[in-house]
N, C-alpha and C positions, 0 to 999 in steps of 0.2 A: 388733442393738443390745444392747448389756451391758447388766443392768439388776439392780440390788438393792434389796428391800423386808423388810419382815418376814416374807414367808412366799414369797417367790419371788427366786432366783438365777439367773440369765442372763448367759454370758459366751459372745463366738465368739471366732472366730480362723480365718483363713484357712492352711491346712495344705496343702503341695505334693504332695501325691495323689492318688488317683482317690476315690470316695466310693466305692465296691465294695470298694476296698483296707479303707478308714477304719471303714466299716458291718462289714467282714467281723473286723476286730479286737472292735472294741464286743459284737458279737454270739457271739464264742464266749467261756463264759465264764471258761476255763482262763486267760484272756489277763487277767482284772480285778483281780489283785494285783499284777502287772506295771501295771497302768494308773493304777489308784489314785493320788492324786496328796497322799491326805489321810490316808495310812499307816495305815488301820482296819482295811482290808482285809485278812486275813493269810493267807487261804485256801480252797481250796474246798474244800466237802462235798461236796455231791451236785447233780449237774446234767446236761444233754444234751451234747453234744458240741457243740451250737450252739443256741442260742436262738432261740425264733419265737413265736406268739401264744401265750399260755396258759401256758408252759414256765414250770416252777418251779425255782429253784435256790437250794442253799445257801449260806452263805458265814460262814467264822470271821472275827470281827473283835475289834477292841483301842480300844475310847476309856475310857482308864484300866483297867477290868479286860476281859479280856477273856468273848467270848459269841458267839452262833449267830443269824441270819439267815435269813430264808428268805424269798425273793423271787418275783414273779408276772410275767412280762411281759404290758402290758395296751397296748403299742401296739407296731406291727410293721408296718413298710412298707417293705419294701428297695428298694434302699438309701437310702433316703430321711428315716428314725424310727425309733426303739426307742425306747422305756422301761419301765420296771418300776416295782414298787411292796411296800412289806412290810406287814407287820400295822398300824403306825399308821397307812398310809396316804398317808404322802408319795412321790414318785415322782422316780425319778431318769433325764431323759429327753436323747435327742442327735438332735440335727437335722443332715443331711448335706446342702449345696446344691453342685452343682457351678456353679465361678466360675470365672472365665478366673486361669489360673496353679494349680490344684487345687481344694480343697472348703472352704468356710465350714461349719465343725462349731461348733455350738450345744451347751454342754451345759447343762444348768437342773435345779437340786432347785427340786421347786416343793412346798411344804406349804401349799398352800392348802387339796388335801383331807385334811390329817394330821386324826387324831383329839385330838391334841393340842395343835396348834402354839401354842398359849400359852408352853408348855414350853419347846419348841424354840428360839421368839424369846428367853424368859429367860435359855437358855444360851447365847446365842449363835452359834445354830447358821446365821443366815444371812451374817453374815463370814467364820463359821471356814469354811462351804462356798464361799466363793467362792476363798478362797486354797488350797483343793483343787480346785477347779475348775480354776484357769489351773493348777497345778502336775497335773495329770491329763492337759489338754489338751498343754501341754509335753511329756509323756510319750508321747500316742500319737502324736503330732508324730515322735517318734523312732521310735517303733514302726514307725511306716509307713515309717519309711525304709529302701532296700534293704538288704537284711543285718539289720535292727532288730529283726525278731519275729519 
């Protein structure tokens, strides 16, 4: 169910894949500029080849000026969940279900535990993430397509 508040984003979308395919995209993170749906992303620094519990990774991004990242994965269940988390706190997580015709992928910024999310609501950061959201989802939607990634 899509769902928007002040401090949690939730949109799915049914994508004709396997969830192995869709999970194995999300999870490595050479793939997350390419995924990005909300154009902040601009590149990696430093990361594993593939993300799993605990794994830390960098990442350059651009909302107005640009600046540096560095990420924590704090759930890990293949292919089932990921998501990660930065220093404020908010976390950016994907939920894989496999459904008849391919996988119900879930993506949700949830700032509920931000250290901020005052902030966050006053800039408006839970519309502008959801219109990154579907345009992310769209994206790995092509990703997973054969030839896509």
């Amino acid at each position: 169910m899509d769902q928007v508040t002040h401090y949690l984003v939730s949109e799915s979308r049914t994508i004709t894949a396997p969830r192995d395919r869709l999970f194995d995209i999300v999870a490595d993170p050479a793939m997350h500029p390419r995924l990005d749906g909300s154009g902040t992303v601009r590149g990696l620094r430093r990361a594993p080849a593939r993300l799993t519990l605990g794994a830390r990774f960098g990442v350059d991004m651009k909302l107005g000026a640009p600046y540096r990242i560095t990420n924590t994965v704090i759930e890990f269940d293949e292919p089932a969940r990921i998501a990660w988390r930065h220093f404020n706190g908010h976390v950016w997580r994907y939920l894989f279900t496999a459904v008849d015709g391919g996988t119900e992928v879930t993506e949700e910024w949830d700032a509920r535990p931000a250290k901020n999310r005052w902030l966050l609501k006053l800039l408006g950061f839970p519309e502008r993430n959801r219109a990154g959201i579907h345009a992310t989802l769209d994206r790995l939607a092509d990703l997973a397509r054969p030839g896509g990634g």
